[in-house]
C-alpha positions as CSV (number, residue, x, y, z in Angstrom):
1,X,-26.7,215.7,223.4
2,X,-28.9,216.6,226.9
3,X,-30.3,213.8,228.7
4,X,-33.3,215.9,229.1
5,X,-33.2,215.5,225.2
6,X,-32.9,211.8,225.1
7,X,-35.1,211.3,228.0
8,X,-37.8,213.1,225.9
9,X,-37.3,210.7,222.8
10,X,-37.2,207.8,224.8
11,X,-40.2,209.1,226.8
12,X,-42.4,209.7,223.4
13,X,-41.2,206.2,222.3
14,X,-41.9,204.2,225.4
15,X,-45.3,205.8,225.4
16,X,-46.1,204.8,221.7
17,X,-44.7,201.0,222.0
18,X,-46.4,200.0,225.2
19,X,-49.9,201.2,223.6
20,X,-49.1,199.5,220.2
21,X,-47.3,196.0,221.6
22,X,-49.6,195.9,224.4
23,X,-52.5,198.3,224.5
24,X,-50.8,200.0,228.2
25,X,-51.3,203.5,228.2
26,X,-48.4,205.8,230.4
27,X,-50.9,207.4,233.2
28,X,-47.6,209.7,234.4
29,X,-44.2,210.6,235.0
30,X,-44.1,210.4,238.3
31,X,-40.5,211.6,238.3
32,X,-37.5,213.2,236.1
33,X,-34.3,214.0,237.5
34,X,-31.2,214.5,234.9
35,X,-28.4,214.9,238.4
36,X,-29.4,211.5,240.6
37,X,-26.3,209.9,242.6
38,X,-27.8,206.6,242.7
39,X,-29.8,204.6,240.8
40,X,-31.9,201.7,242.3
41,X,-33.0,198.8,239.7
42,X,-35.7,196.1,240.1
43,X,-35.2,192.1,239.4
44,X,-35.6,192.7,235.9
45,X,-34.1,195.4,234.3
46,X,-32.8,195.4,230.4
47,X,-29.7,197.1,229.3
48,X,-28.6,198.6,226.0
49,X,-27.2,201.8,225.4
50,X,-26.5,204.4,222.3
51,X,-22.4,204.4,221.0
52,X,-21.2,207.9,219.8
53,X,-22.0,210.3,219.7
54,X,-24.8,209.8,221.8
55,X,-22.7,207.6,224.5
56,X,-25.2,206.6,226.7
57,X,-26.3,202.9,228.5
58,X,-29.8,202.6,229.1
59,X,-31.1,200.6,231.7
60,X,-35.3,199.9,231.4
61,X,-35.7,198.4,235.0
62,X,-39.4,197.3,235.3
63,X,-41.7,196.2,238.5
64,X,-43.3,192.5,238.2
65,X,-46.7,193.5,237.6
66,X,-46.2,195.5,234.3
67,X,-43.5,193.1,233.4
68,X,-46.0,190.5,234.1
69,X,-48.8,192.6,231.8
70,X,-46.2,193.1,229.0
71,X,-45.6,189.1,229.0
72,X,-49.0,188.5,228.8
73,X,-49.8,190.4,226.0
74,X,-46.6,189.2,224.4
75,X,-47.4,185.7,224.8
76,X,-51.1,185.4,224.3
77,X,-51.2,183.9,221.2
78,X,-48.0,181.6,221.3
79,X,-47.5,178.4,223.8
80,X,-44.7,179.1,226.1
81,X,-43.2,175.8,227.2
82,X,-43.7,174.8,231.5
83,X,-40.8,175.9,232.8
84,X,-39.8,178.7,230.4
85,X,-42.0,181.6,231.6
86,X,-39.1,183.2,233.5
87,X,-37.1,182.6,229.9
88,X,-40.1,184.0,228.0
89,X,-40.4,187.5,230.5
90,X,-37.3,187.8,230.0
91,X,-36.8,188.0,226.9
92,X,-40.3,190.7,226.7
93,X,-38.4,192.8,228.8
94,X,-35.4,192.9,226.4
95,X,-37.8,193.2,223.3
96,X,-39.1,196.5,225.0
97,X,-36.0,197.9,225.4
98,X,-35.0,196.6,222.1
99,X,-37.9,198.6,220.3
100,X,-37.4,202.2,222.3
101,X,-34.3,202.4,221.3
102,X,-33.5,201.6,218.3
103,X,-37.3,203.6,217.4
104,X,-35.2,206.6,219.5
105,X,-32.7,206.3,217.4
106,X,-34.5,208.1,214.6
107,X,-34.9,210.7,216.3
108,X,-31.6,212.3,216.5
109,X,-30.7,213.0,212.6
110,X,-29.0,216.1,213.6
111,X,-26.0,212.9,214.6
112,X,-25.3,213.3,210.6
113,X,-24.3,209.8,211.0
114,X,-25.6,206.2,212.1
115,X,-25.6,205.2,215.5
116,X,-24.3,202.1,216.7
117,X,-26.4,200.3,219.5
118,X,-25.3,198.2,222.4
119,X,-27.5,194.9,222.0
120,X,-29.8,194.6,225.3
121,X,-29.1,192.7,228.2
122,X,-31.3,191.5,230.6
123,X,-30.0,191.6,234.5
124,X,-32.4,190.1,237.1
125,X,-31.3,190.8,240.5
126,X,-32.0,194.0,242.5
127,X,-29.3,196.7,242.7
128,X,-28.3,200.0,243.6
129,X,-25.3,201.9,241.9
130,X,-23.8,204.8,243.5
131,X,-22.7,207.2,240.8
132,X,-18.9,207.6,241.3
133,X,-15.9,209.5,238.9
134,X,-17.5,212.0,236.9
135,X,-20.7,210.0,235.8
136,X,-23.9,211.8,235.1
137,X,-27.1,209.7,235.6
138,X,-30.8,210.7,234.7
139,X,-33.7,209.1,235.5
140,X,-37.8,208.9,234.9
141,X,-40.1,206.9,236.7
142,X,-42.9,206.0,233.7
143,X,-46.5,205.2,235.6
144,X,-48.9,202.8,233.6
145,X,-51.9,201.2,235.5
146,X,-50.0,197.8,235.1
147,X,-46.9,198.8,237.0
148,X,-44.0,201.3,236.5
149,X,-41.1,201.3,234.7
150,X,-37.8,203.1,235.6
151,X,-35.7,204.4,232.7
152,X,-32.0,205.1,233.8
153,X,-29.2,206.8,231.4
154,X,-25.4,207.0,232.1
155,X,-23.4,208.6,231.1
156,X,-20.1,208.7,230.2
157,X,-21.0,205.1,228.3
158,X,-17.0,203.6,228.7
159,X,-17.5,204.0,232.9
160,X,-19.8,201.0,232.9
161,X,-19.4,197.7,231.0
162,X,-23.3,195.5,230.2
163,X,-23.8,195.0,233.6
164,X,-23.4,198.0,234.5
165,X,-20.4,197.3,236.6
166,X,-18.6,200.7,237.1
167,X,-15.2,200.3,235.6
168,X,-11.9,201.8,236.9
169,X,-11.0,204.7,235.1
């Protein structure tokens, strides 16, 4: 399956979930590129992915201040105990990448068959991968008037483990 394929679904998705979790509307794609040889995340950035026959890892790398919206909304309604806010944002960022895929997954029935999912991790420090081997990575960069959110997808899958630590082929 074509990035540009997944990228769409996840595009559609991410649009839908942010206006129905949290009432944030995508102003723009500010960028799409399905050939990038680096990818460059911010502090928080959820990981989950798509087994085969997708094979893809999806990183969802989001800037503080729509993090920061998404947490709000999130949390408005429930007490979030001092000293567990960065626990709490967290675990918002993971929930968004939670639903967008696993809603994306239903968009793909041509599979003919059920498609595992890699359960999301969250990463919070800054990095930059270099795409090495014979990796493929796409990107979008998703504008809302909170903040942005990067969407990354490698590909093969098996060259990076959670972390997204290229592994030795």
């Amino acid at each position: 399956m074509p990035l540009s394929t997944l990228m769409s679904s996840i595009l559609r998705r991410t649009r839908r979930i942010l206006l129905a979790t949290a009432a944030i509307n995508i102003d723009a794609v500010e960028r799409f590129d399905g050939d990038v040889s680096a990818l460059d995340l911010h502090d928080i950035t959820a990981v989950g992915g798509f087994g085969e026959p997708i094979g893809v890892r999806a990183a969802f790398s989001f800037d503080n201040s729509l993090l920061r919206a998404l947490y709000g909304r999130f949390t408005a309604d429930i007490p979030v105990p001092r000293g567990q806010e960065d626990l709490f944002c967290r675990d918002t960022a993971a929930e968004i990448a939670n639903m967008i895929l696993g809603t994306s997954s239903g968009d793909f029935p041509e599979v003919g068959r059920s498609i595992a999912m890699t359960p999301v991790i969250v990463l919070t420090e800054d990095r930059h991968i270099d795409r090495r081997h014979h990796a493929v990575f796409g990107t979008m960069r998703v504008r809302a008037p909170s903040g942005r959110l990067d969407v990354h997808l490698l590909r093969p899958r098996e060259l990076f483990d959670n972390r997204l630590n290229q592994l030795v082929v």
